[in-house]
C-alpha positions, -999 to 999 in steps of 0.1 A, spaced: 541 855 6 529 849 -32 507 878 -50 470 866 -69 449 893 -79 411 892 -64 387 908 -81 411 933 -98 427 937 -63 464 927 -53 461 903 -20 491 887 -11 487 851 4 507 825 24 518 796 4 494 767 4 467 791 11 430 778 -10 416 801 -32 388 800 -9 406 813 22 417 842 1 384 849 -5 378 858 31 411 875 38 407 901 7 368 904 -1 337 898 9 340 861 17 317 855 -16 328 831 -44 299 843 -67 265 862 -68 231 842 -69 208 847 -99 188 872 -72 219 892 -69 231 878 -40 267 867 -27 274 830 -21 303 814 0 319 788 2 297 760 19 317 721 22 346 733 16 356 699 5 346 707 -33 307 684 -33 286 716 -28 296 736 -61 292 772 -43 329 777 -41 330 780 -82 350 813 -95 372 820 -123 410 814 -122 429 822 -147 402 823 -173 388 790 -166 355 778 -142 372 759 -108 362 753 -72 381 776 -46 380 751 -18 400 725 -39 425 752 -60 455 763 -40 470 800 -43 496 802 -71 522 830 -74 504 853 -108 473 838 -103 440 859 -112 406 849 -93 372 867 -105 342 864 -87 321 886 -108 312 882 -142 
């Protein structure tokens, strides 16, 4: 198992697990709140749709397309 952090949370992953599966297995599923307020998931899953986008590592990425790396640090709120 490798440790990311999720949303300030320690959630510790298979290997080769998608950012975007961790999503469901330590939170709420979301990848990012609407500008209504909101939560948005995943949708494709194959990165076209653009709902997946959170920040790892400091930098804007798709979850669907990003796999789980040991250290790794995922926000899905700003």
């Amino acid at each position: 198992m490798i440790e990311i952090t999720l949303d300030g949370h320690v959630l510790h992953v298979a290997p080769g697990t998608t950012v975007a599966a961790a999503l469901y297995l330590g939170g709420d599923g979301g990848s990012r709140t609407s500008v209504s307020g909101e939560r948005r998931a995943p949708l494709c899953g194959m990165g076209i749709c653009q709902e997946c986008r959170v920040t790892i590592d400091g930098q804007r990425r798709l979850a669907c397309q990003t796999p789980c790396a040991a250290g790794m640090t995922v926000a899905t709120r700003s």
